[in-house]
C-alpha positions in Angstrom: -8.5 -98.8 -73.1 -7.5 -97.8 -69.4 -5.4 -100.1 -67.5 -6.6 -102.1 -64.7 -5.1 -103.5 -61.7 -5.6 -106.1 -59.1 -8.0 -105.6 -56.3 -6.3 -107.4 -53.7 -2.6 -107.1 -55.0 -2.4 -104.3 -57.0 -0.3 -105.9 -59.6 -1.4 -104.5 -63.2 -4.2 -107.1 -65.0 -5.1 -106.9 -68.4 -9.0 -106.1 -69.7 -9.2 -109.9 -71.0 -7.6 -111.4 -67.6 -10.3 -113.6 -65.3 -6.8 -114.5 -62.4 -4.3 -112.3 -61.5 -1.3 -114.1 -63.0 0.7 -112.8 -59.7 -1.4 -113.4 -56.7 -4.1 -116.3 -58.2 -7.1 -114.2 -57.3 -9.9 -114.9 -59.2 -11.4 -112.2 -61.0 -14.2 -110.4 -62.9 -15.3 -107.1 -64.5 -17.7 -105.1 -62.8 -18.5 -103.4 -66.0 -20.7 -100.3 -64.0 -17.8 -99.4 -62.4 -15.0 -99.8 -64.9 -12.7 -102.3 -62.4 -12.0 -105.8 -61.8 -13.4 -106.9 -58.3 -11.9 -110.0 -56.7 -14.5 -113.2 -56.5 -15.3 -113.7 -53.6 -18.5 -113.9 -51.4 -21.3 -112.2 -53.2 -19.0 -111.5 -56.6 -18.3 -115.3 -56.8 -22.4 -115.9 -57.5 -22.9 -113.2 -59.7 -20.1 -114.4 -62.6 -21.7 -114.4 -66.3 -23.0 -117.7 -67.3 -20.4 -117.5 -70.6 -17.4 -117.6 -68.4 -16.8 -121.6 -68.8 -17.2 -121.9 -72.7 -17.0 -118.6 -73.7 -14.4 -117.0 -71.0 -16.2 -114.5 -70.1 -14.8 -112.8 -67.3 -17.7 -109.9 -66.6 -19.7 -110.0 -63.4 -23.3 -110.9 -64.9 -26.5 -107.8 -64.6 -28.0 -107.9 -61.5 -31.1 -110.1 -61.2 -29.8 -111.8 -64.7 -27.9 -115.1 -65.8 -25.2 -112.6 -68.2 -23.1 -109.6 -68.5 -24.2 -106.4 -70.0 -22.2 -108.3 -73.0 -23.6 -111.7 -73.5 -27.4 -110.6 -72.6 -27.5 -109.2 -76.2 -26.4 -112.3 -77.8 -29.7 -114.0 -79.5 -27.7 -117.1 -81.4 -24.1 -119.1 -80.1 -23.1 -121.8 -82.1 -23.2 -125.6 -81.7 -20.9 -126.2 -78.8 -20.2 -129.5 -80.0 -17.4 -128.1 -81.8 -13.9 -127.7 -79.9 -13.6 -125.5 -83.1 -16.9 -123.8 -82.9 -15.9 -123.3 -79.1 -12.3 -121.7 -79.8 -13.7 -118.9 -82.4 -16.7 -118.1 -80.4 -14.2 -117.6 -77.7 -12.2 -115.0 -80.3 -15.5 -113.5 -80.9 -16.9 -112.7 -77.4 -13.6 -111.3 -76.6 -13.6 -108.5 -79.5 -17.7 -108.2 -78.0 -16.7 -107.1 -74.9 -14.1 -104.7 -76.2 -16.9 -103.3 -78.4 -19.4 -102.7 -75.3 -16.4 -101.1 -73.5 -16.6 -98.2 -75.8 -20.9 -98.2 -75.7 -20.9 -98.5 -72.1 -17.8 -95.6 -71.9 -20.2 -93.5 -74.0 -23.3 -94.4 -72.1 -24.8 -95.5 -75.6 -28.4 -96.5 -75.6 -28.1 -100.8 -76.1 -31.5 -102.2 -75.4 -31.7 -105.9 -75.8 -34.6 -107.4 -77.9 -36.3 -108.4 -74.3 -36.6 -104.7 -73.9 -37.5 -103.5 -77.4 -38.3 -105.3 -80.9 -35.4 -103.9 -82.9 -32.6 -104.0 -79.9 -29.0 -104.4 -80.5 -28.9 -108.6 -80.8 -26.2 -110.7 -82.0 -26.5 -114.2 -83.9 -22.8 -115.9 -84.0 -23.2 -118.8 -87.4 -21.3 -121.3 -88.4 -20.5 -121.6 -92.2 -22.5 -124.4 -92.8 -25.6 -122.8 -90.6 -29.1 -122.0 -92.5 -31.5 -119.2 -91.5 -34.8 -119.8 -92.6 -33.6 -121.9 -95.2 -30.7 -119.9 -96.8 -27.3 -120.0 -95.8 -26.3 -116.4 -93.6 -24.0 -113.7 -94.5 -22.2 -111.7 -92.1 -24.0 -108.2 -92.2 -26.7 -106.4 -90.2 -30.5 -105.9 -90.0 -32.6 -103.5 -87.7 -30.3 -104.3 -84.6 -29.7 -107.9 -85.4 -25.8 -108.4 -86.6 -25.3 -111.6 -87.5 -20.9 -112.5 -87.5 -19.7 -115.8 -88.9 -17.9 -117.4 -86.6 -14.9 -118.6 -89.0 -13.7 -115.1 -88.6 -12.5 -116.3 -85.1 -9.9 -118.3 -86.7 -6.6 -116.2 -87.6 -5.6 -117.8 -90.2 -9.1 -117.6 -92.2 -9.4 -114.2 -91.8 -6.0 -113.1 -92.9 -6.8 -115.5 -95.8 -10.2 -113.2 -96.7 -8.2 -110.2 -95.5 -5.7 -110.8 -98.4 -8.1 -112.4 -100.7 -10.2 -109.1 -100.3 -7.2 -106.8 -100.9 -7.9 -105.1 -97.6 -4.9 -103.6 -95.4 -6.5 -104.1 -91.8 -9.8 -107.1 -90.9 -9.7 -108.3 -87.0 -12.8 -109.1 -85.1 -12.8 -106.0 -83.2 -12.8 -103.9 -86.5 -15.8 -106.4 -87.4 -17.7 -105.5 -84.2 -17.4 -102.0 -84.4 -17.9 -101.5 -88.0 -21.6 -103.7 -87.8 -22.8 -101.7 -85.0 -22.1 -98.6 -86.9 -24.7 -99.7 -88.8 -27.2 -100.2 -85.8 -25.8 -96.3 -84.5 -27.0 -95.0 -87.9 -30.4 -96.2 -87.2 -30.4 -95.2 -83.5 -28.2 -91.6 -83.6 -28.8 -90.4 -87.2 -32.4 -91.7 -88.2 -34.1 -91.9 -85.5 -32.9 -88.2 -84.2 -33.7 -86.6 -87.3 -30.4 -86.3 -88.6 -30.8 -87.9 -91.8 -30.2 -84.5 -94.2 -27.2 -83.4 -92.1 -25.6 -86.9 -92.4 -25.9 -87.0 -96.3 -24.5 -84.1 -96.5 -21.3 -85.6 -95.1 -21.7 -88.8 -96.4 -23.7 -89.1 -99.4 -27.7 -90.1 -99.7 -28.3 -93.7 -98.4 -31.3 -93.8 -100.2 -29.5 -95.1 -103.2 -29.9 -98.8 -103.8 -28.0 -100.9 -101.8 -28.0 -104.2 -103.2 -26.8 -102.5 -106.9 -24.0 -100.6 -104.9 -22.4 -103.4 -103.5 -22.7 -105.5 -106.9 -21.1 -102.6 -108.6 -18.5 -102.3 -106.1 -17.3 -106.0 -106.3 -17.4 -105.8 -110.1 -15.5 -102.7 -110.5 -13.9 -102.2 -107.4 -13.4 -98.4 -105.6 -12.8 -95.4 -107.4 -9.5 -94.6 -108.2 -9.4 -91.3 -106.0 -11.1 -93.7 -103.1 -8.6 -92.4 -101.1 -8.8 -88.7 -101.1 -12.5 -89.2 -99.9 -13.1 -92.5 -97.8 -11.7 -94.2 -95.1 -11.4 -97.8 -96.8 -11.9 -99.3 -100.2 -15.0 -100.8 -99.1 -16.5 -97.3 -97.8 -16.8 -96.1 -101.3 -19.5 -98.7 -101.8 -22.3 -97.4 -100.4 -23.0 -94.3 -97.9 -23.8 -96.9 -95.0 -21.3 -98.4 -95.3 -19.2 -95.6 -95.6 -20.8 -94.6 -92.1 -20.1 -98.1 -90.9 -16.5 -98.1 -91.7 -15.7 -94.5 -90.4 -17.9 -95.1 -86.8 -15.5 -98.2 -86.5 -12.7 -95.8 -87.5 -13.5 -93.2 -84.8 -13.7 -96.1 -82.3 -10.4 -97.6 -83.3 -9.0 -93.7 -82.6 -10.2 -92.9 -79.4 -9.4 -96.2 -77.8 -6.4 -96.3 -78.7 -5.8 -92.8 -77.7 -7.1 -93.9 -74.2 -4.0 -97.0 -74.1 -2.5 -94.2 -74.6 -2.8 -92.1 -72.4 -3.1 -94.7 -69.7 0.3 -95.5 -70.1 1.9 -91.7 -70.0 2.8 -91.7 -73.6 4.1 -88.3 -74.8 5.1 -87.8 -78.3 6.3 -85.3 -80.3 4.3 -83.3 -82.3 5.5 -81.0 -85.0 7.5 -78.0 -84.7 9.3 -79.6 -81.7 6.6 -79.4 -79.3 5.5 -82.2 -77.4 2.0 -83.6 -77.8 0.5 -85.4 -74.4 -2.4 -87.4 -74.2 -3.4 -85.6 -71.1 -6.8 -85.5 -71.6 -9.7 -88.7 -71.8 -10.4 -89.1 -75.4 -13.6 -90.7 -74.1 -15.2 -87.4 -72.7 -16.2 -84.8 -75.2 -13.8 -81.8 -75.8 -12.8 -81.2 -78.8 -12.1 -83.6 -82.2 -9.5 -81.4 -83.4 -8.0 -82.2 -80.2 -8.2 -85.6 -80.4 -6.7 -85.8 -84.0 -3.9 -83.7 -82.9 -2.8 -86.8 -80.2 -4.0 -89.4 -82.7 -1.4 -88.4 -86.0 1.6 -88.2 -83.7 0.7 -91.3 -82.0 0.3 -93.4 -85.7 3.7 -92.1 -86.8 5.7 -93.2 -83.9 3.4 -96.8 -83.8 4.5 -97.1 -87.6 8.0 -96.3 -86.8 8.2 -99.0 -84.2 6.3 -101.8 -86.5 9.2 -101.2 -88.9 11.6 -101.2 -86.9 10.2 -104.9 -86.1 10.5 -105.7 -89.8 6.6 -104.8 -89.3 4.1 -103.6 -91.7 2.2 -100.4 -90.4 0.2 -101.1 -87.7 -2.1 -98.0 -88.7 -2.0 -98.4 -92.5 -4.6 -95.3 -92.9 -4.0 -91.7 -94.3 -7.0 -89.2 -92.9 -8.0 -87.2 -95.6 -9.3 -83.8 -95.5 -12.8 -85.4 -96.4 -12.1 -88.1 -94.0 -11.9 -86.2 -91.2 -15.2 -84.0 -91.9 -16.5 -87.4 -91.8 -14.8 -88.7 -88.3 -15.8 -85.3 -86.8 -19.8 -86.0 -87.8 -19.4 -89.0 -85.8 -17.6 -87.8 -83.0 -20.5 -85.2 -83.0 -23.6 -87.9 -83.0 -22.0 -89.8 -80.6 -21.6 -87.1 -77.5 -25.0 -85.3 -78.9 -27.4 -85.3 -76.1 -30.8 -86.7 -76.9 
């Protein structure tokens, strides 16, 4: 994430800021041209439609109602709920920190208005129905459905322990479901499909049978020598899913980075600068080469906190064969 500042002060704001907290200037992200403008005049009418329940702070498309954001969402929840307000809330938040990255990336997002299978979002409730069966948070042909319960803290660390997992926030959860959505768009529908198994493994095993095996026996014991998470061993989409969301969690945190002037050092005594945008192509070995340094001396601080690891990950050789395949897709022309 870059850092942002005030348009009329200059003071530094944050990405999920709508006032600057040292001048009172209302403000919104113009997110075509990666700044906060100051509402006023023309801005002031073209604010996203979410901004009052959902807090959105983007400036809404031109000649539309909602941001580049919110225009994919197909299903909100029942605003009658302060509680169903306060995790949808959560949720947009991580959304907009997901479409940072596609928009960074100049990702292809059509809506559903635009094509049948666009990139959509329903947010449910636990006690929603669709079609007559209760939901499960997953994804379908562009449509990712997210329960909204994972916008309460305190629920997801409960599932996060209950599930044995070492990292679960609602950004991880937006970027891991539209890896799923990428693999349609980048790998099958490019013709990549051969190239990817061979990275991955063949997605044409069955599903449903993988993930029942998975819950009943749990990962393989050497799960970590060739995936990114437990849960990546369960299936070769969801392997794909968990190391897209990897790859995002890398290179935007690279970019924080770098915004702020970090320079860490790398082994041998040199020093290892993030003097490059991790955004833009170049190179993934370069990219991993900032990245290690980075999660050692993040670690480091978190401990010395009385912290656990912030980045509890170790990137296997296999793993980063993987994270290089997406780091390819991603910056492959069409």
């Amino acid at each position: 994430m870059k850092r942002f500042a005030c348009p009329v002060c200059r003071e530094e704001v944050h990405f999920d800021n709508s006032v600057c907290l040292n001048c009172d200037t209302g403000l919104a992200y113009d997110s075509v041209a990666s700044k906060f403008v100051a509402l006023t005049g023309s801005k002031a009418t073209r604010i996203c439609e979410n901004r009052p329940v959902a807090g959105c702070n983007w400036l809404a498309r031109p000649k539309e109602q909602f941001c580049t954001a919110c225009l994919h969402n197909r299903t909100i929840p029942d605003m009658s709920s302060d509680e169903n307000i306060t995790n949808w809330r959560s949720i947009e938040q991580a959304k907009r920190y997901l479409f940072y990255s596609i928009l960074k990336w100049k990702l292809p997002h059509p809506t559903r208005d635009e094509v049948p299978d666009g990139l959509a979002f329903d947010f449910l409730a636990d006690s929603t129905e669709v079609d007559g069966e209760t939901f499960l948070t997953g994804h379908a042909d562009g449509l990712i459905t997210l329960n909204i319960a994972e916008g309460d803290d305190a629920e997801r660390e409960a599932r996060r322990t209950a599930m044995g997992e070492p990292y679960r926030t609602l950004i991880g959860h937006m970027r891991h479901e539209v890896g799923h959505y990428y693999w349609q768009v980048l790998v099958r529908d490019r013709g990549l499909l051969d190239e990817c198994r061979a990275v991955f493994g063949d997605d044409r095993a069955d599903y449903g049978k993988s993930l029942q095996r998975h819950y009943a026996e749990g990962p393989p014991l050497d799960w970590p020598d060739r995936f990114i998470s437990s849960y990546a061993s369960a299936h070769p989409w969801e392997d794909f899913a968990e190391t897209w969301a990897h790859y995002i969690h890398i290179v935007d945190s690279s970019e924080t980075a770098h915004a702020f002037g970090m320079t860490l050092a790398g082994t041998g005594g040199d020093d290892v600068e993030m003097d490059t945008d991790p955004y833009k192509r170049g190179t993934f070995k370069a990219t991993i080469a900032d990245w290690v340094p980075l999660t050692v001396a993040m670690n480091a601080i978190n401990r010395s906190m009385g912290q656990p690891d912030l980045y509890p990950f170790v990137l296997s050789e296999s793993v980063e064969r993987k994270l290089a395949f997406i780091h390819r897709i991603i910056h492959k022309k069409p």
